[in-house]
N, C-alpha and C positions, 0 to 999 in steps of 0.2 A: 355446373361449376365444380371444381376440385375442392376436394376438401382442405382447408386452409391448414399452412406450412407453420403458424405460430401453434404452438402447443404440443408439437410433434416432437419425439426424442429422435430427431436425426444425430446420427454420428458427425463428427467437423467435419469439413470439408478439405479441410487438410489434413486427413488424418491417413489417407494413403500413403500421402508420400513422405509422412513422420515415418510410420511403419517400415514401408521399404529404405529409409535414408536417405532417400532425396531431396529433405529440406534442403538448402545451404543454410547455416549457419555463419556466421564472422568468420571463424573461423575455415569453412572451408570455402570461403570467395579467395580469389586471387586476382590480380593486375599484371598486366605487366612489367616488367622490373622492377617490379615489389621488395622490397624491403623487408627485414623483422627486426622487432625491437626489443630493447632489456632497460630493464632502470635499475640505476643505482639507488640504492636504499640506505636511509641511517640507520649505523648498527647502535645509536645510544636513544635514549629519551628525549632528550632535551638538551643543546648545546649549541653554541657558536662556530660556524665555519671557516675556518683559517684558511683553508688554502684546497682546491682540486686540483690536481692533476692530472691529465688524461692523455698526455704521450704514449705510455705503454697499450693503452686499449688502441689507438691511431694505429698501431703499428701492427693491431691482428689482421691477418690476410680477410680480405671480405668486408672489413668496415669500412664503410662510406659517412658515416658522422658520429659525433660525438659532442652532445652538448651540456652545457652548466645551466644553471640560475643566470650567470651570467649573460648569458647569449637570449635570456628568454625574460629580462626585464621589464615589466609593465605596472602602472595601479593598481593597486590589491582591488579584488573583485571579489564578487560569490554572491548567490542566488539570494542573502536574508541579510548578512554582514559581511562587510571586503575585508574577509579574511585568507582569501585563497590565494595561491601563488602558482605559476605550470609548475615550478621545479623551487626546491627552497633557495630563498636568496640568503639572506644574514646568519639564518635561524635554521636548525631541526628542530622540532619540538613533539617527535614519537617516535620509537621504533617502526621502519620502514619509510621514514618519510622521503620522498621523493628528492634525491639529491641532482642526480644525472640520467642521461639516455644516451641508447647505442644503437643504431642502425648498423645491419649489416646483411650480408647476401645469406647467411645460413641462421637459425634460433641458435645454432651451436656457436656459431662466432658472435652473434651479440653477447650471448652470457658470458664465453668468456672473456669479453671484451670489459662486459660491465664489470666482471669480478677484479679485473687491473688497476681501474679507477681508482685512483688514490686519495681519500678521503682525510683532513685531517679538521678534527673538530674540538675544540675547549667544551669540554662535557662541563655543564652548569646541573644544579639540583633539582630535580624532578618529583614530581606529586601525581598521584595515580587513583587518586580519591576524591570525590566531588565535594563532601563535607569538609575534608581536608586542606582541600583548595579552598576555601570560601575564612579559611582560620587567617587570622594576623601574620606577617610574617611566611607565609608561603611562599614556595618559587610564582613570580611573575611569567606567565607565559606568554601574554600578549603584552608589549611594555602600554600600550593605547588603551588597554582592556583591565580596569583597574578592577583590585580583586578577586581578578580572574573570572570575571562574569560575563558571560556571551551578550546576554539579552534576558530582561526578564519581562514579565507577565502581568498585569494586577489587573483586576477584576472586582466589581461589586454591584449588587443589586437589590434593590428593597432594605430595610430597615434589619442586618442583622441581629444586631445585639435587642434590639424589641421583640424578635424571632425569637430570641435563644429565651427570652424574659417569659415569655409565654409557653418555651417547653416544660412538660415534665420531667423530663428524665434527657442528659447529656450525654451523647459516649463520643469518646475519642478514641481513635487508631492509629497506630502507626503500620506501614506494608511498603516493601519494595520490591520491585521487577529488575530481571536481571537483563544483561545484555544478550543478544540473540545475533545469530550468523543465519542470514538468510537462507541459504544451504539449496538454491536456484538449479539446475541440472546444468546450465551451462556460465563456466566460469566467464571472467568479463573480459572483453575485447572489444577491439576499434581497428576500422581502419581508414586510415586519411591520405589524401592525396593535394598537394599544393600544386597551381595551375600558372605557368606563365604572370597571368594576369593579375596576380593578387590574390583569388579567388582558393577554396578549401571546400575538396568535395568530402564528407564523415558520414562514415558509415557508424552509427551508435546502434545498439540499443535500450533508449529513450523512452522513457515513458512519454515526455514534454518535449515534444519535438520543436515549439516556437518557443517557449523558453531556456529551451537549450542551447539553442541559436543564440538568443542574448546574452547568455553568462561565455558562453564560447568565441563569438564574436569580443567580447569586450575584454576576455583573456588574451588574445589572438589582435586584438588593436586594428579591430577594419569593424566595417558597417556590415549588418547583418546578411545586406545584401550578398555579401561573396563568400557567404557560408551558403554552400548545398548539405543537405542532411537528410540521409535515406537511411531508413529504421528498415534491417533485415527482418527472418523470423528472430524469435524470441524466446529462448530456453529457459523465460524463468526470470523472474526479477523481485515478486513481492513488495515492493517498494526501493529496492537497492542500489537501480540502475537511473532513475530521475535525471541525473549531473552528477558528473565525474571529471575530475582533472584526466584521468586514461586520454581521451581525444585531445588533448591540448596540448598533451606530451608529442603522442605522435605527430600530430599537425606542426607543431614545431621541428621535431623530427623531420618527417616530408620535405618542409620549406628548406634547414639545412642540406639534406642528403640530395634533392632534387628527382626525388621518385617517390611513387605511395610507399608508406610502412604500414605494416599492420603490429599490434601490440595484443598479443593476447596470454592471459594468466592459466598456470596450472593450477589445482584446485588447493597446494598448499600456499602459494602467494596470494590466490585469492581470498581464500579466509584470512591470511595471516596478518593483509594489512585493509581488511573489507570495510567497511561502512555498517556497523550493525547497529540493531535496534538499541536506540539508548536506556541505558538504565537508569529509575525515576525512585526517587525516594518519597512519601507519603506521608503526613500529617492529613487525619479527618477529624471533623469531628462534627458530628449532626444533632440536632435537638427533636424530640417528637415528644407529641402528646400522649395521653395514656390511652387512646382511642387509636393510634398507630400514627394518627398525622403529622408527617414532616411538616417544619415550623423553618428552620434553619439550618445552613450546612457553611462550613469555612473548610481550607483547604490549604497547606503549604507545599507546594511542590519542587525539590530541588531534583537536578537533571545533567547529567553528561553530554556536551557537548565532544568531548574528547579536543583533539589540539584544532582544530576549525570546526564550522561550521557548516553544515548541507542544509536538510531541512528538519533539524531536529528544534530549532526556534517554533516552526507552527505546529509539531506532534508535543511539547510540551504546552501551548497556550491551547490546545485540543483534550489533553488531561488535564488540567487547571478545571473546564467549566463546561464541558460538550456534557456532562451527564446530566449537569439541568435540567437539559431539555427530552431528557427520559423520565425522570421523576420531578415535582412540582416539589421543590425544598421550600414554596413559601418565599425565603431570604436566602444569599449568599453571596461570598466574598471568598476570595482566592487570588495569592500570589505563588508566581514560578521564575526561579530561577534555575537559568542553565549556568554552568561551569566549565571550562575551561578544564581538562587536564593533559597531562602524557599521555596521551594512548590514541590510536587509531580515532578517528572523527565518525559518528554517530550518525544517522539519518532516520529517514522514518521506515514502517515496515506495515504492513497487512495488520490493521485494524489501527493507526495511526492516533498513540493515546491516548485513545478510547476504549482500548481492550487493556491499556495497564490502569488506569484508573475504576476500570469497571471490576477487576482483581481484588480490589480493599472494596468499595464501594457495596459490594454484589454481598460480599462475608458481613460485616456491619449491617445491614440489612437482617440478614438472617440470624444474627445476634440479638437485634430487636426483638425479632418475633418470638424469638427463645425466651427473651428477658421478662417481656409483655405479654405471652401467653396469644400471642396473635397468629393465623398460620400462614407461613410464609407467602402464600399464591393471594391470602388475601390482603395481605399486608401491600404487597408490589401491586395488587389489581385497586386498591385504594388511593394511592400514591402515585403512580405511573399517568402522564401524561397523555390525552383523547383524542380524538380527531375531532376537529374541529378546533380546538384549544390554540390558542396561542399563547407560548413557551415566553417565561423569564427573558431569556433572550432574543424572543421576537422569530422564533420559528413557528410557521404557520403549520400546524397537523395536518393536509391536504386527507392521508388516507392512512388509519389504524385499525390492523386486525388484533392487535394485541391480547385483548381478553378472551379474544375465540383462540388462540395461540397457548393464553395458559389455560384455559380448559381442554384443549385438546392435547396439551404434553402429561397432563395433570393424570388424564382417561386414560394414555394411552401405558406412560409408566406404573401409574398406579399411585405416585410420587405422596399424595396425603397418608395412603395408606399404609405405605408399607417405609417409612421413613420414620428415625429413632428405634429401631430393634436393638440396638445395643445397652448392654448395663455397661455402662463404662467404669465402673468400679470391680468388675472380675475380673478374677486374673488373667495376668497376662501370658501369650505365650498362641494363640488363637489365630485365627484368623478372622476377621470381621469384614462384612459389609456397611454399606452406608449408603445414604442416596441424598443429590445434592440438584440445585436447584437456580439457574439463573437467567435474568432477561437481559436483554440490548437493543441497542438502534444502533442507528448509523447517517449516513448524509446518501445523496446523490446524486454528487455534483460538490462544490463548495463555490460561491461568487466571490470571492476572495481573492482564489489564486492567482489569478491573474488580473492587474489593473484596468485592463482597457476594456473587455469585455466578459462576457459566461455563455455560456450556451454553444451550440456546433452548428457547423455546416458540412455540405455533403454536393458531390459534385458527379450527375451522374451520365456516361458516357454511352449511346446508344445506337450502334453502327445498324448500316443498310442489310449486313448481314446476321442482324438480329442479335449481334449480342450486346451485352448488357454488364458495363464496367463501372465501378463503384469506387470514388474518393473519397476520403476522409482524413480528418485531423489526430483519431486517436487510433493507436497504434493496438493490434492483438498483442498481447504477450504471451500467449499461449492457454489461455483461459476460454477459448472459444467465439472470442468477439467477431468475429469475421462470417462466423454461420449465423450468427445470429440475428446480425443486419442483414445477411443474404432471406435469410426467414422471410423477414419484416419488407424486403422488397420484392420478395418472389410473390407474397398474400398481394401487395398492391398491385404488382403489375401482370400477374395470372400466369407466372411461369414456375419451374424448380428453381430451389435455392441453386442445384447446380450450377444455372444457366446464369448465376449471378455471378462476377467476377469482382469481390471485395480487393483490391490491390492494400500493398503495404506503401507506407505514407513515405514520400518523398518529397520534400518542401519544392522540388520544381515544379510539382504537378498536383498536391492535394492541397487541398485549402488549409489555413494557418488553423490551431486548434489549439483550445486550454489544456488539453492534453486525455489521456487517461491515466486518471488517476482522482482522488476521490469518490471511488464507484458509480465511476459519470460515464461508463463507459455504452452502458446498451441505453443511458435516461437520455442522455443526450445526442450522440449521436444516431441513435434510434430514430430520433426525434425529427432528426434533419435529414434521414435517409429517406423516410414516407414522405417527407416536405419535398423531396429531390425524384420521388416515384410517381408525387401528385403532379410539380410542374410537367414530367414527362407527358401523361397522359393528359394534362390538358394542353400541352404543344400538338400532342399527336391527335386528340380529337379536334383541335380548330383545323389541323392540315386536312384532314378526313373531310370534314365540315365544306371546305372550301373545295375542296374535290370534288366530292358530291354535287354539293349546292345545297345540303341540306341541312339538318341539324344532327347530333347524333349523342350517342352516351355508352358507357364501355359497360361489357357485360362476361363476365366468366373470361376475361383476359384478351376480350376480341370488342372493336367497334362497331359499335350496330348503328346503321342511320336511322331515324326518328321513325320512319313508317316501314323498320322493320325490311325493306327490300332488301338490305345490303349489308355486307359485314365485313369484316377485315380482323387477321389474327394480328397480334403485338409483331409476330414477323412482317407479314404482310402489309403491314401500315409503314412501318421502318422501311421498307426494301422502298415503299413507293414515296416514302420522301425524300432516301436517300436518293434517289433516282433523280427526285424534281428539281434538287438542290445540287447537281452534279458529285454527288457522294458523299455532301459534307454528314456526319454522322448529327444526330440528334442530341442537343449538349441543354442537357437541365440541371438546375442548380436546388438544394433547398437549404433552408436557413431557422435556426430555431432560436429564438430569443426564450428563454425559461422566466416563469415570474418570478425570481427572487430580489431580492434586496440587498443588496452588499450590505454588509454589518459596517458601522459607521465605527468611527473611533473610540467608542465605548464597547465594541463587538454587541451592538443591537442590531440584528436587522432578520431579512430569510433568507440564508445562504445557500438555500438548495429549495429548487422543485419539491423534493420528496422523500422523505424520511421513511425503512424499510426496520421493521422489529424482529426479534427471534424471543425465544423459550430453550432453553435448553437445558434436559435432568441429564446426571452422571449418577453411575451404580459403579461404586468403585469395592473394592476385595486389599485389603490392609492386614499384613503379615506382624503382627504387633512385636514376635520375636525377631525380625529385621527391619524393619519399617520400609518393607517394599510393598509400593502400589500399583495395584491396575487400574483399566477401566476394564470394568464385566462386560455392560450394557451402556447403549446411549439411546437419547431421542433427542432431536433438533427439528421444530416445530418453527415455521417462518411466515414472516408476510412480507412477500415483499411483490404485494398483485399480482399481474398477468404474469404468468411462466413460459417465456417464450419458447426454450429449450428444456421440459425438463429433465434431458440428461443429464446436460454440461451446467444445470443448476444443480444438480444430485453432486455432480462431481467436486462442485465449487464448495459445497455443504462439507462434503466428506476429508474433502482435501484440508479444510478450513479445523476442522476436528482435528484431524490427525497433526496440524504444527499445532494446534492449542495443547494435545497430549504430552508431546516434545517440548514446550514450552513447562508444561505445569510439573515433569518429572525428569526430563533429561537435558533439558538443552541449556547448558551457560559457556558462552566465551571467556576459556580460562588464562586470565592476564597475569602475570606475575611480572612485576616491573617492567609492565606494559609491554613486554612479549608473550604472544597467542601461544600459550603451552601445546591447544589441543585442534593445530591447525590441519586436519585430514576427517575425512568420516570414518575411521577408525577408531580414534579417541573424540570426536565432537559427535556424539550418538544423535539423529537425527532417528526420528518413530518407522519402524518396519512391518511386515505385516502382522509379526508378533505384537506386539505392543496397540494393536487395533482390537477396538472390544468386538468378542466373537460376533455379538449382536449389533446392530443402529439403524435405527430407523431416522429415516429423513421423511418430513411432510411440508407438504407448504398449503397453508388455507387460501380459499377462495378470497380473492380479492381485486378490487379495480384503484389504480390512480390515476386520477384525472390529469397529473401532466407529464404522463409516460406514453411510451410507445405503445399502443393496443391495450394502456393500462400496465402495462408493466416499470417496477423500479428497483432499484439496485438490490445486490447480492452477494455481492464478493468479499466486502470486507465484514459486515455484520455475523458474518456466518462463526469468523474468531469470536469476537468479542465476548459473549458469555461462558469461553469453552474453560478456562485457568479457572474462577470463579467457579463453577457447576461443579468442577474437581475438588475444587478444595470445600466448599462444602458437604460435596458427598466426603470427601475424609473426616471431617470434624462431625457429622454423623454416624460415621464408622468407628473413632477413637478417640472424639473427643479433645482433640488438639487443632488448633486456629494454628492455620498456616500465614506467617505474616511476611514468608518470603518467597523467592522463585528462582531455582526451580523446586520442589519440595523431594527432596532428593530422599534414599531410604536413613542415609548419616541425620538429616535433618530431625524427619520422621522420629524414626528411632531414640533421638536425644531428647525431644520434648515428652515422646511416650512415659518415655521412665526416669523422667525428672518427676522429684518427689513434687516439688509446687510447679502445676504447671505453669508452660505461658499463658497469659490473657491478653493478646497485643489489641483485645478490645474492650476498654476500661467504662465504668460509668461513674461519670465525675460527679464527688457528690456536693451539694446545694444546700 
């Protein structure tokens, strides 16, 4: 027998023809008398639309349509609240909001087609502040949405205030997170095609290829049925690309002009009017005993939704109360509201407000240990929730490496011993280290997302001449998902990943899926690939079986009859049923139902399979006469079981560091009345190889989950979560200053350094 394919650091399987350029991307597909598209954009905030006019774009040589709100009338819709529109109807309510669209035969004669458009709008008053928005007397953005409040949150569990009656010691915090531009390699495009028959072939990509269908069908006013949707490769999304009004434009477009268009953004339209990580403002406050033990925790969390809605409703009810279920607070209670304001609309992002929440959370923590004389690794290994345990919220611990995780980042940095070197009372002018310290979890999976079901299926295709085609519901994004399931079906069925052909999802041909997203990418369809590699082989040994006349059982990738006479390879079995069956290929299906529990109307339940933890220390170098910081050193210490890949885990680890670096020192989407000041990688600094600590060590401990693939479970988003957090406590190790915001910039730094009283944005309330 071969030595098995899980555990091997193979390179992806598409990584040739990344290399040479032979992906296609969106962008370089084409149709036949294709089309390109432009939209017109609001040049104000927020205002009423009087009047378009679009004779003079009509009249560019090349255009073949031009359409309004007008022409694209339907029920407000949207994935969480029907707040969405294809194009504005009454209302602008942000700079670039989607006015109009222009097909035409060149991208040169759409733009300037679009730029003719005559736009005329009663500019009404605008608010670009979420606190702001929530005051008396504000502009009204939504006239339906009183207050200006999207959707909020509330949350309770166990007896707070007897919680808090029983701590010793109170502290409260206040921390905010700023807005983030996902900064994906490839900017966002679509292309749609309208068919005779009613019917819309989109090319997206999709995280949620079957909920995308729904919110896009019901933009588009047909049944899901006459939506096709084929998920290209994927340059990149980190949460960005879920649902976009982009295909609904063009679709509409298509339908007018009578041919495919395709709509694709340059990288400053792309930033300038993106969907970024929303920004979440912070109230905590936790009770503990003098022994370290959390008693009670409350939480008020206010949130930008921006002028609609994506999915930043469930990445703010995921910062509200997903931490719980990391640490046992005993009691807790938390509400969130999102906000409404002017500016570009908000979604989720890679670590999905679990990694802003975990930012205050992770500092307060390590405040404690300060205050209490407790040391931080045992403060968190006291407090942090076991396997076995069942969470507050009804999350079952299947499988925790956790304490092997902070013993091992503990060993490996040195992090007890060689943390607090600094006299923070000498003078300034130095340069200082510091070393900082934090954990996380994550989901894998969530049963929520989607109403009607959880879990994947897998569809797999096995012709006469031995090959071996593989369907699925969730899409690669470029993160490696396609090798990884080739892995998991080559160890089952005794071939090379090569020989596996993972196809990208196409709703005519793959089966319907919750998607990818939630880190359900390798737990779940992992899960249903081996289910879909088992049916294979037990099709193929009954046909064997029945061939023979004997009985038989698979061995090292080949069928053996029972008394050993006879054998057959996985080719040679295939050829000879494809043969008996006059060519029909060999079609096995597998299907994974996961044990969770939809969280009920109280968010009690197990929403996921399998929960995956990390550790993560930073050793950061702080310039106290500019308040510029690095990372020196890192170590990211994980559990997340069986390592199927551990390259493209390595990668996912490292990648996952480097935007938490970005995030925790350079990265803010600069709005000034609600125009992206710093839409280019020019001025929006996204981390280089500069800015990577010379050192890092990635480790992952041995570990098994019992409802993963081969034992393995998620990785992708966990890997963020403790990274902002690690950083800013190695700074306040380094100089003594609590970072209570993001990004912690060197202006920041520098101004709390050499304020005579510093900040303490973590208070102990006194009793």
């Amino acid at each position: 027998m071969t030595e098995p394919w899980v555990g091997r650091p193979i390179p992806q399987i598409d990584m040739t023809d990344k290399l040479r350029g032979a992906t296609r991307y969106i962008a370089d597909l084409s149709l036949p008398r294709m089309l390109h598209g432009a939209i017109v954009r609001s040049p104000v905030a927020h205002g009423r639309i009087r009047h378009v006019d679009v004779s003079r774009a009509l009249r560019v040589p090349g255009v073949r349509a031009v359409i309004t709100g007008a022409d694209v009338r339907a029920p407000a819709f949207g994935p969480y609240v029907p707040d969405w529109e294809v194009l504005a109807q009454d209302k602008v309510r942000f700079v670039g909001d989607d006015v109009a669209a222009v097909a035409a035969t060149t991208p040169e004669a759409a733009r300037e087609a679009a730029d003719l458009v005559e736009v005329e709008i009663e500019e009404l008053p605008a608010v670009f502040d979420a606190v702001e928005a929530l005051e008396p007397g504000a502009p009204l953005i939504w006239e339906q949405r009183l207050g200006n409040i999207a959707t909020t949150f509330e949350i309770a569990r166990n007896d707070v205030e007897r919680g808090f009656g029983r701590a010793d010691h109170v502290f409260e915090a206040d921390f905010s997170t700023s807005r983030i531009y996902h900064g994906y390699l490839e900017p966002i495009a679509t292309l749609a095609e309208y068919h005779d028959n009613g019917a819309y072939t989109l090319h997206v990509p999709t995280h949620i290829p079957l909920r995308a269908r729904l919110v896009y069908a019901r933009g588009l006013g047909v049944d899901t049925s006459r939506i096709r949707l084929i998920v290209p490769p994927i340059g990149g999304s980190f949460g960005a690309k879920y649902e976009m009004t982009v295909p609904l434009v063009a679709a509409a477009l298509s339908r007018a002009a009578g041919a495919p268009v395709r709509l694709a953004f340059d990288r400053e339209e792309d930033a300038a009017v993106n969907h970024p990580r929303p920004p979440f403002v912070f109230h905590h406050r936790v009770g503990v005993r003098d022994d370290g033990t959390f008693v009670a925790r409350t939480t008020d969390v206010v949130g930008t939704a921006g002028a609609r809605t994506f999915w930043s409703p469930t990445v703010l009810a995921t910062a509200v109360h997903r931490v719980d279920s990391l640490y046992d607070f005993g009691a807790m209670a938390g509400t969130g509201r999102l906000v409404y304001t002017n500016e570009s609309p908000t979604t989720c992002m890679r670590g999905f407000g679990n990694a802003e929440s975990l930012f205050g959370i992770e500092q307060v923590i390590d405040e404690i240990s300060d205050r209490l004389g407790i040391d931080p690794v045992e403060l968190r290994r006291h407090n942090a929730v076991r396997e076995g345990q069942t969470t507050m919220h009804g999350w079952k611990i299947s499988s925790s490496r956790l304490p092997e995780c902070l013993d091992r980042a503990q060993k490996l940095s040195g992090y007890s011993e060689r943390r607090r070197r600094t006299d923070w009372s000498a003078p300034r002018g130095d340069t200082r280290r510091g070393m900082g310290l934090a954990i996380a979890h994550h989901v894998s999976g969530y049963s929520a997302i989607h109403a009607d079901f959880d879990g994947s299926s897998a569809i797999m295709r096995l012709g006469l001449d031995g090959s071996i085609t593989v369907f699925v519901g969730e899409p690669d994004l470029g993160q490696g998902h396609r090798t990884v399931l080739a892995q998991l079906a080559a160890d089952r069925l005794g071939v090379e990943p090569a020989d596996v052909d993972v196809r990208g999802v196409d709703s005519a041909l793959s089966p319907d899926s919750v998607g990818t997203l939630a880190s359900r990418g390798t737990t779940m369809a992992g899960m249903a690939v081996l289910a879909a590699a088992d049916d294979a082989r037990d099709k193929l040994a009954a046909f064997q079986a029945q061939r023979w006349g004997a009985g038989v059982e698979w061995s090292g990738g080949c069928v053996v009859s029972a008394d050993g006479a006879r054998d057959a390879t996985l080719r040679e079995a295939l050829k000879a049923y494809g043969d008996a069956n006059c060519g029909l290929p060999l079609l096995a299906q597998g299907v994974h139902r996961p044990p969770t529990v939809k969280p009920d109307a109280d968010k009690y339940g197990n929403p996921s399979a399998a929960y995956p933890f990390a550790v993560h220390v930073a050793e950061v170098e702080v310039d106290t006469a500019t308040g510029q910081a690095r990372v020196t050193r890192y170590w990211a210490v994980h559990d997340s079981g069986t390592i199927i890949n551990p390259s493209t885990a390595r990668g996912q680890v490292v990648g996952a560091v480097a935007q938490g670096i970005g995030w925790a020192f350079l990265e803010d989407v600069d709005l000034r009345d609600g125009v992206m000041r710093n839409a280019n990688f020019l001025d929006y600094r996204i981390p280089g190889a500069g800015d990577m600590p010379p050192e890092m060590t990635v480790e992952f401990v041995a570990g098994h989950e019992p409802n993963g693939p081969m034992g393995a479970k998620s990785l992708g988003e966990v890997a963020i979560n403790p990274v902002t957090a690690a950083i800013a406590n190695a700074v306040y190790d380094a100089v003594g200053v609590r970072c209570a915001a993001l990004p912690m910039t060197p202006e920041r730094l520098w101004a709390a350094m050499h304020d005579d009283v510093r900040p303490a944005p973590i208070t102990e309330v006194t009793r």
